[in-house]
PDB file of N, CA, C and O in Angstrom:
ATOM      1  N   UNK A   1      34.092 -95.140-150.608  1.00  0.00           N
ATOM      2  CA  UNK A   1      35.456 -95.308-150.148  1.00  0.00           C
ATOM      3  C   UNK A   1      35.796 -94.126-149.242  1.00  0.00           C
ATOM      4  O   UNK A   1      35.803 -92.956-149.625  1.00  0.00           O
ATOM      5  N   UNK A   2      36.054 -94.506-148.108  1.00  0.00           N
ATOM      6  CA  UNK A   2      36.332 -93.376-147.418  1.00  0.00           C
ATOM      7  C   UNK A   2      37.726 -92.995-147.079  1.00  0.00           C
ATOM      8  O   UNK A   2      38.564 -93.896-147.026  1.00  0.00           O
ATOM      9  N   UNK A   3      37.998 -92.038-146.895  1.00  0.00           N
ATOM     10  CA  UNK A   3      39.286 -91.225-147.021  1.00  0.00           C
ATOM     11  C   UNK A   3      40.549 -91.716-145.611  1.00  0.00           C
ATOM     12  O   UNK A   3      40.243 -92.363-144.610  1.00  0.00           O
ATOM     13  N   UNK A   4      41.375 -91.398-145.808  1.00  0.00           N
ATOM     14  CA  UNK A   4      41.980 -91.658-144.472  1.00  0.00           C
ATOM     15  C   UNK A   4      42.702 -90.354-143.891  1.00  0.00           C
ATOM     16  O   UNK A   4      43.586 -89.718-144.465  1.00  0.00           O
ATOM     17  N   UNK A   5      42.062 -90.045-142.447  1.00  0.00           N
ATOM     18  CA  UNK A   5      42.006 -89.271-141.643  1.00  0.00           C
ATOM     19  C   UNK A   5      43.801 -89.064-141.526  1.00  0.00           C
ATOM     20  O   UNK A   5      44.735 -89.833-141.751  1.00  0.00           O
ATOM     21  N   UNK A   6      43.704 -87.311-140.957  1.00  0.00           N
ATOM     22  CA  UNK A   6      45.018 -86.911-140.513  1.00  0.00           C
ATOM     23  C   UNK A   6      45.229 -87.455-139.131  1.00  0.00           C
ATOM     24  O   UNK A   6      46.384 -87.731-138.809  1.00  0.00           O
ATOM     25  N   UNK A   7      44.429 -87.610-138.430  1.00  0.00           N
ATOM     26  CA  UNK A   7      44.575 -88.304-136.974  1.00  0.00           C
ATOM     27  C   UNK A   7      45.301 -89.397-136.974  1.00  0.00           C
ATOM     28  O   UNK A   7      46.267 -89.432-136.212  1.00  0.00           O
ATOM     29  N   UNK A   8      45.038 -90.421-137.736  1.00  0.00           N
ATOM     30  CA  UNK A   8      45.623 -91.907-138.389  1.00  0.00           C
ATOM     31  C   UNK A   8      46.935 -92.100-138.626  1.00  0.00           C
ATOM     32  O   UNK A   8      47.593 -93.134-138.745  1.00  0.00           O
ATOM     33  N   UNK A   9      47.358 -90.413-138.704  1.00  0.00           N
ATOM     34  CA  UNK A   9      49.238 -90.120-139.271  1.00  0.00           C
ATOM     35  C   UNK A   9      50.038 -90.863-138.520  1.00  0.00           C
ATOM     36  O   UNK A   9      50.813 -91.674-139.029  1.00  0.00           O
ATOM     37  N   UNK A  10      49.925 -90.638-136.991  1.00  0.00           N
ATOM     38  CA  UNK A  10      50.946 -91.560-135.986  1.00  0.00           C
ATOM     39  C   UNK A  10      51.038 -92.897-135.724  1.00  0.00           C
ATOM     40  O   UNK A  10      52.022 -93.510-135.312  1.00  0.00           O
ATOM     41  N   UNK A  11      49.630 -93.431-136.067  1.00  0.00           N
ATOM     42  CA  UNK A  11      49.785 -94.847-135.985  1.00  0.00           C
ATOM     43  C   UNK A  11      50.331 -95.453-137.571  1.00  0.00           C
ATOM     44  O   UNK A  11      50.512 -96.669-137.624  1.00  0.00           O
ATOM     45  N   UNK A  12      50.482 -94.979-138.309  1.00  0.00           N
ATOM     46  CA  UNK A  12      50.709 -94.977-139.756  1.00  0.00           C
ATOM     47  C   UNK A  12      52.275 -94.815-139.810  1.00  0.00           C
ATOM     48  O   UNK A  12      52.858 -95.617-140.540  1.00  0.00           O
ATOM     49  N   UNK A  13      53.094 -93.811-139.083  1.00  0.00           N
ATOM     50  CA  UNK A  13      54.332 -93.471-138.899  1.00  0.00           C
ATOM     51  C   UNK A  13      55.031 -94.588-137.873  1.00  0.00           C
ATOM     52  O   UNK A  13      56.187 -94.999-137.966  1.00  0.00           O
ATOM     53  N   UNK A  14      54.047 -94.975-136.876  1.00  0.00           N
ATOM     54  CA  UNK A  14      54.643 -96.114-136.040  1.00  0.00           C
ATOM     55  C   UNK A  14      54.751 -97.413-136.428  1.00  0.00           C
ATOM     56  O   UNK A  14      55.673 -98.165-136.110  1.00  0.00           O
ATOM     57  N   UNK A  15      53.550 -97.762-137.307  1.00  0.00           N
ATOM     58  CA  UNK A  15      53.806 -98.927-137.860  1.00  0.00           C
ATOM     59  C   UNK A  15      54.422 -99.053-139.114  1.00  0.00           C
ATOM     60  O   UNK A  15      54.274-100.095-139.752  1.00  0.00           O
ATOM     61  N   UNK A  16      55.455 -97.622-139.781  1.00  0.00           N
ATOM     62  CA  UNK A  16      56.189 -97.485-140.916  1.00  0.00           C
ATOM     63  C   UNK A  16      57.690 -97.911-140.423  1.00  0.00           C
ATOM     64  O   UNK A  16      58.478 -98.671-140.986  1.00  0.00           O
ATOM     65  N   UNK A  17      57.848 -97.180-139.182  1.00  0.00           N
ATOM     66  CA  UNK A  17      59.160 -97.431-138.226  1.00  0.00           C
ATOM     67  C   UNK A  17      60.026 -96.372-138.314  1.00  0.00           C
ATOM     68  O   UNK A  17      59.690 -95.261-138.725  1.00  0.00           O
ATOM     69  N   UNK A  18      61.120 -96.669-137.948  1.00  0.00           N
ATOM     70  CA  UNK A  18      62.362 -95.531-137.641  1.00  0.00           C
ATOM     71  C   UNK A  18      62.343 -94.615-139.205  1.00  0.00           C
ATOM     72  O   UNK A  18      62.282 -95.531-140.026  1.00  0.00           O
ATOM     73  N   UNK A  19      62.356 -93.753-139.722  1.00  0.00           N
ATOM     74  CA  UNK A  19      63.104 -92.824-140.622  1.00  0.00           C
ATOM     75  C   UNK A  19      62.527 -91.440-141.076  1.00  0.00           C
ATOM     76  O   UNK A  19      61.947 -90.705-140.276  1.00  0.00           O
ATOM     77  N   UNK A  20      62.606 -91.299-141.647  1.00  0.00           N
ATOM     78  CA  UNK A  20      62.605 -89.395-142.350  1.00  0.00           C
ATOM     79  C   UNK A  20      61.267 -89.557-143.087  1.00  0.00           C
ATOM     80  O   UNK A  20      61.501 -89.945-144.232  1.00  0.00           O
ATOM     81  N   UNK A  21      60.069 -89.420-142.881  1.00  0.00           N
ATOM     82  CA  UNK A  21      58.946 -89.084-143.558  1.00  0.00           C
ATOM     83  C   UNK A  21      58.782 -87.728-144.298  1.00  0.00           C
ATOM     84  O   UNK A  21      59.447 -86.856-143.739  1.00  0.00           O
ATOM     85  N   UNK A  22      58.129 -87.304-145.335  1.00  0.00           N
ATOM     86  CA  UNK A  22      57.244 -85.830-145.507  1.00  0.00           C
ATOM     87  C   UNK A  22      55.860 -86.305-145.614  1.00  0.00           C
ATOM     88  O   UNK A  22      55.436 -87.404-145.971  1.00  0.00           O
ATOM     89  N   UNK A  23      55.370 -85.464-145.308  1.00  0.00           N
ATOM     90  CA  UNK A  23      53.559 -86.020-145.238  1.00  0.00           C
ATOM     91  C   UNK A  23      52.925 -84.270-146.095  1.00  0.00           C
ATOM     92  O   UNK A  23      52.978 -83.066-145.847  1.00  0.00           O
ATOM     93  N   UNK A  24      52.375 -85.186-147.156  1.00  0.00           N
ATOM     94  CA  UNK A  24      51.672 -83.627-147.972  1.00  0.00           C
ATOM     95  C   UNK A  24      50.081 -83.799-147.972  1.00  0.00           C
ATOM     96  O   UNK A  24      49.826 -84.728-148.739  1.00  0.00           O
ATOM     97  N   UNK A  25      49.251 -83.427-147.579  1.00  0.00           N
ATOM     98  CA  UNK A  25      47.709 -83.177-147.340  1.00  0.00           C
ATOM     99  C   UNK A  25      47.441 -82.016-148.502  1.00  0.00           C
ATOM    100  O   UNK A  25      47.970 -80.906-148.454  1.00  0.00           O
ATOM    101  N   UNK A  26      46.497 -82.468-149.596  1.00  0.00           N
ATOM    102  CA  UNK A  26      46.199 -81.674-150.904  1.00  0.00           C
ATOM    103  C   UNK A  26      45.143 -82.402-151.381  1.00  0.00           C
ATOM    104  O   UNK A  26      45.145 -83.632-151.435  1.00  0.00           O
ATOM    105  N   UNK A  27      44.087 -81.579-151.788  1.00  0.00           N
ATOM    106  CA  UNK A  27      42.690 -81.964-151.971  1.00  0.00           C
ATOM    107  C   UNK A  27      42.094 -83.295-151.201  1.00  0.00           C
ATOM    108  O   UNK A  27      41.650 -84.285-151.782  1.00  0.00           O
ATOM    109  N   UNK A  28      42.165 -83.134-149.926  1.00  0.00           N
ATOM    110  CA  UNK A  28      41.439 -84.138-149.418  1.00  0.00           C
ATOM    111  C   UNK A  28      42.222 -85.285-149.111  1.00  0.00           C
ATOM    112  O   UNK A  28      41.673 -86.169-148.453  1.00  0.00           O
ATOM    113  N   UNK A  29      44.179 -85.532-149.700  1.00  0.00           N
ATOM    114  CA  UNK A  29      44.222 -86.221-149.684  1.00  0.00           C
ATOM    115  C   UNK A  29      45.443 -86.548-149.083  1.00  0.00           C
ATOM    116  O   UNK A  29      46.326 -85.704-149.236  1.00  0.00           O
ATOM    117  N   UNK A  30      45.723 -87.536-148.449  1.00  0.00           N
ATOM    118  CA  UNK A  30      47.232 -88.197-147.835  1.00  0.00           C
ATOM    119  C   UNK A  30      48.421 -88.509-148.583  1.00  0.00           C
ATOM    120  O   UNK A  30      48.359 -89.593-149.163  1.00  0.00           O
ATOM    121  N   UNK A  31      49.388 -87.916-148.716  1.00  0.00           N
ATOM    122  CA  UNK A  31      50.465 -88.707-149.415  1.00  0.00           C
ATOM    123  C   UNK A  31      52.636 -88.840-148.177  1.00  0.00           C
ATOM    124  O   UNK A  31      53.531 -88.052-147.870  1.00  0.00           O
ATOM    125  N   UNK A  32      52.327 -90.339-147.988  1.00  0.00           N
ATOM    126  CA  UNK A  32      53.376 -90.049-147.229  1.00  0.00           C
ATOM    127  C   UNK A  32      54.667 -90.479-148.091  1.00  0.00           C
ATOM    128  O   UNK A  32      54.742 -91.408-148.896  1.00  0.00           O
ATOM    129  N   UNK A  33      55.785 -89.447-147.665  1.00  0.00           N
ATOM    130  CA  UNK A  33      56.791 -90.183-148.758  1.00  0.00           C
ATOM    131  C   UNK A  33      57.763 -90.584-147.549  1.00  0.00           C
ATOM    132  O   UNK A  33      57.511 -90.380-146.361  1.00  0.00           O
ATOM    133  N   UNK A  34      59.001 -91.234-148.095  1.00  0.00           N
ATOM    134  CA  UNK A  34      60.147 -92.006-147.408  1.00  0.00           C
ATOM    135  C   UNK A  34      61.106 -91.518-148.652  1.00  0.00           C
ATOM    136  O   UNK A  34      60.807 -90.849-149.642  1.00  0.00           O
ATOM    137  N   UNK A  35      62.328 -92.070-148.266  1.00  0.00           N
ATOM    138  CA  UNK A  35      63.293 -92.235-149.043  1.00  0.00           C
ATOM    139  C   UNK A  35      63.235 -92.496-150.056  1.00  0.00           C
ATOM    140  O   UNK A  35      64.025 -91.844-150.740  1.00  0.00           O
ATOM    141  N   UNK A  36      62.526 -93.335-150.704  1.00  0.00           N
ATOM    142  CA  UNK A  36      62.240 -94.733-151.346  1.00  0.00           C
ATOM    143  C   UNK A  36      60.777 -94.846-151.855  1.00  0.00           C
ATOM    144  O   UNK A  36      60.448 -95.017-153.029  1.00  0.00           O
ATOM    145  N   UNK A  37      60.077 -94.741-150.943  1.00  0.00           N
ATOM    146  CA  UNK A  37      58.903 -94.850-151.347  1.00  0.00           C
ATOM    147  C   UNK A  37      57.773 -94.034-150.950  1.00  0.00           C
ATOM    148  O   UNK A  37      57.865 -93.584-149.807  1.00  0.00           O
ATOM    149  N   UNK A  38      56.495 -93.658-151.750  1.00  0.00           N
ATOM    150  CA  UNK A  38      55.367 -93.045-151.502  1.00  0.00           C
ATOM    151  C   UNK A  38      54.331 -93.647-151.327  1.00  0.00           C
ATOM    152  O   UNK A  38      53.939 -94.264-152.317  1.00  0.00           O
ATOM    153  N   UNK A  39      53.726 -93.711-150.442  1.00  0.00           N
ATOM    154  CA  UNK A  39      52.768 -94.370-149.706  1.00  0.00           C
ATOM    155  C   UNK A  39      50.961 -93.005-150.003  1.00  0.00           C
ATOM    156  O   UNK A  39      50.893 -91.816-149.693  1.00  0.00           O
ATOM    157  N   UNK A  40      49.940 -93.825-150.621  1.00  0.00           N
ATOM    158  CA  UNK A  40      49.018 -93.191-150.706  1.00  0.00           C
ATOM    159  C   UNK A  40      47.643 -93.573-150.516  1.00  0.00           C
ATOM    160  O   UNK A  40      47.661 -94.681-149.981  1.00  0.00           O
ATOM    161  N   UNK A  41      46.513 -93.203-150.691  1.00  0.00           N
ATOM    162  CA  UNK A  41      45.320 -93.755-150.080  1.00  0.00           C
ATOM    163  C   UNK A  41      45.696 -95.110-150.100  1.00  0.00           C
ATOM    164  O   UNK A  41      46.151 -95.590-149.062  1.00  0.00           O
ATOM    165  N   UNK A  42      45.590 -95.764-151.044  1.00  0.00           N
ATOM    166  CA  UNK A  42      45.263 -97.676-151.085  1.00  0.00           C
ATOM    167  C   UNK A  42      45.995 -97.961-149.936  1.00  0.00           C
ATOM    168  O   UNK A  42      45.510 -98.269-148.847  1.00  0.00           O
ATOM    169  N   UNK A  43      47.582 -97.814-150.299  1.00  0.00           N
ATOM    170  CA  UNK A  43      48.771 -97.912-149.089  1.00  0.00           C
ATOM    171  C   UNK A  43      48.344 -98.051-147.760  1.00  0.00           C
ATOM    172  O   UNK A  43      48.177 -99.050-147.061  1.00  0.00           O
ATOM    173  N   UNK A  44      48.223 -97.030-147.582  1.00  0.00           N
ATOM    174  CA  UNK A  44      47.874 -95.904-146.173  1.00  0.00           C
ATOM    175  C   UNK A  44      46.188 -96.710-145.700  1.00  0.00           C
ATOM    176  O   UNK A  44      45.707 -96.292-144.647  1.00  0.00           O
ATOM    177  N   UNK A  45      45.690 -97.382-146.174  1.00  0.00           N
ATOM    178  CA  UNK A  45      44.680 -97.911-146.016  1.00  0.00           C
ATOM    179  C   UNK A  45      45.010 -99.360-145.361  1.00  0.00           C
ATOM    180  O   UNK A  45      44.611 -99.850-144.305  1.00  0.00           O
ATOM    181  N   UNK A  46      45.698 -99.765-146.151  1.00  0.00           N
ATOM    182  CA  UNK A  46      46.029-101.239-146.055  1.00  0.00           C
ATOM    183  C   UNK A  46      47.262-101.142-144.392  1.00  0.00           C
ATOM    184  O   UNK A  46      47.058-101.729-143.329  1.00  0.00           O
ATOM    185  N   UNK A  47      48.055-100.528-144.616  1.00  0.00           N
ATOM    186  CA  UNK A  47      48.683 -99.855-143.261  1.00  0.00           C
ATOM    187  C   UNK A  47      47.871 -99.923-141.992  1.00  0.00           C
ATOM    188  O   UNK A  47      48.141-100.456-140.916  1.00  0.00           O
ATOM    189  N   UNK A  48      46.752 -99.213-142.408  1.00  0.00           N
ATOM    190  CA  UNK A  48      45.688 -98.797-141.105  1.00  0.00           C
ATOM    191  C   UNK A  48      44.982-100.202-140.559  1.00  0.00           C
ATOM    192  O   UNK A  48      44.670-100.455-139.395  1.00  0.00           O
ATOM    193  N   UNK A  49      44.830-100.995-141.666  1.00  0.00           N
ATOM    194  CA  UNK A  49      44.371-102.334-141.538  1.00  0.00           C
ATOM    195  C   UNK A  49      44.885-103.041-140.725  1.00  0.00           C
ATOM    196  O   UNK A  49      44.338-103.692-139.834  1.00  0.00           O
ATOM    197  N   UNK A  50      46.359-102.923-141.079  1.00  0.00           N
ATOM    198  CA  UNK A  50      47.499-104.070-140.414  1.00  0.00           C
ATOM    199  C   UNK A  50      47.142-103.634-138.872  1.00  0.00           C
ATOM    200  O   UNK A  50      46.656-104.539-138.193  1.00  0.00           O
ATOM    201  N   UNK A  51      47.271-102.717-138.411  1.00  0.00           N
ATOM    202  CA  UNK A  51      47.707-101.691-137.128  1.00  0.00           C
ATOM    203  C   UNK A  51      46.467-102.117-136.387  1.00  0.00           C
ATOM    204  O   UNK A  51      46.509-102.551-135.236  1.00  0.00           O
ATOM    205  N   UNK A  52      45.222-101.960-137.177  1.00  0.00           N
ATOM    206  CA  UNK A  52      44.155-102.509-136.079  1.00  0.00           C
ATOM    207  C   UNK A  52      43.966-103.741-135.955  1.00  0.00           C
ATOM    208  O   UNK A  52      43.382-104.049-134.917  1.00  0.00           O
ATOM    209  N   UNK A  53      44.385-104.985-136.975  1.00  0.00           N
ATOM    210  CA  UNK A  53      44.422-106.359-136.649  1.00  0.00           C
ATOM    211  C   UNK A  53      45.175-106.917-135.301  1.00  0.00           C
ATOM    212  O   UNK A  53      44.836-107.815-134.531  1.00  0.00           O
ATOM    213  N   UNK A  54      46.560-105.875-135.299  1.00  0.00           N
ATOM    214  CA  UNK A  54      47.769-105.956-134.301  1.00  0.00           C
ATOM    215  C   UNK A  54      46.902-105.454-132.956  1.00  0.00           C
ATOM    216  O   UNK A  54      47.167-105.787-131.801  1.00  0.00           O
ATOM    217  N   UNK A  55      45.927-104.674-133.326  1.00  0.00           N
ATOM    218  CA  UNK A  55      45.332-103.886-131.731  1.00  0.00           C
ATOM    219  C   UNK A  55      44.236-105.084-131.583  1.00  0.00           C
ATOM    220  O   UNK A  55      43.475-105.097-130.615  1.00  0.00           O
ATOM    221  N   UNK A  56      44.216-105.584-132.083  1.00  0.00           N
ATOM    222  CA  UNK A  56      43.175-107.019-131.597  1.00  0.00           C
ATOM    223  C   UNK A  56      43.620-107.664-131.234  1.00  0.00           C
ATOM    224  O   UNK A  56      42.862-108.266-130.474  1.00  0.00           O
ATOM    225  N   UNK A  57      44.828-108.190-131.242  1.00  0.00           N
ATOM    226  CA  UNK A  57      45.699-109.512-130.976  1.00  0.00           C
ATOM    227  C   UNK A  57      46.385-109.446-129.837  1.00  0.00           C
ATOM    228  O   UNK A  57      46.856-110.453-129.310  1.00  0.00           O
ATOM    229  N   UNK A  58      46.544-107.915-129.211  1.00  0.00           N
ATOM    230  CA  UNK A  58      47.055-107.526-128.256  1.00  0.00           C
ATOM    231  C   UNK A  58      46.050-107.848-126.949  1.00  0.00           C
ATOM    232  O   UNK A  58      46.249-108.103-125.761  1.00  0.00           O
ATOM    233  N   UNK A  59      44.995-107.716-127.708  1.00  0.00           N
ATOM    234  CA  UNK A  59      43.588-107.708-126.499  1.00  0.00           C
ATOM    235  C   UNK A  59      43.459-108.585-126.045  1.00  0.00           C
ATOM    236  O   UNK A  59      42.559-108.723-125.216  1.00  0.00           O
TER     237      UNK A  59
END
């Protein structure tokens, strides 16, 4: 299972949309929070998924 990259943050924040993120990086690992909710590997995985299906469909 491989990890999800800090590079990945902006397309992750763009396809989250308009609001107030914190993003904490600790042992290796991603955790984005919102208002509301915390978003973490599985999340943040499945996120990254959506974003490149959308970059195919565009093509």
């Amino acid at each position: 299972m491989s990890l999800v990259r800090i590079r990945h943050i902006p397309k992750i924040i763009h396809e989250l949309g308009d609001g107030e993120y914190r993003i904490k990086v600790k042992d290796k690992r991603i955790v984005i929070f919102s208002k509301n909710t915390r978003y973490e590997n599985e999340e943040i995985k499945k996120i990254l998924d959506e974003v490149g299906e959308n970059e195919k469909d565009e093509l």
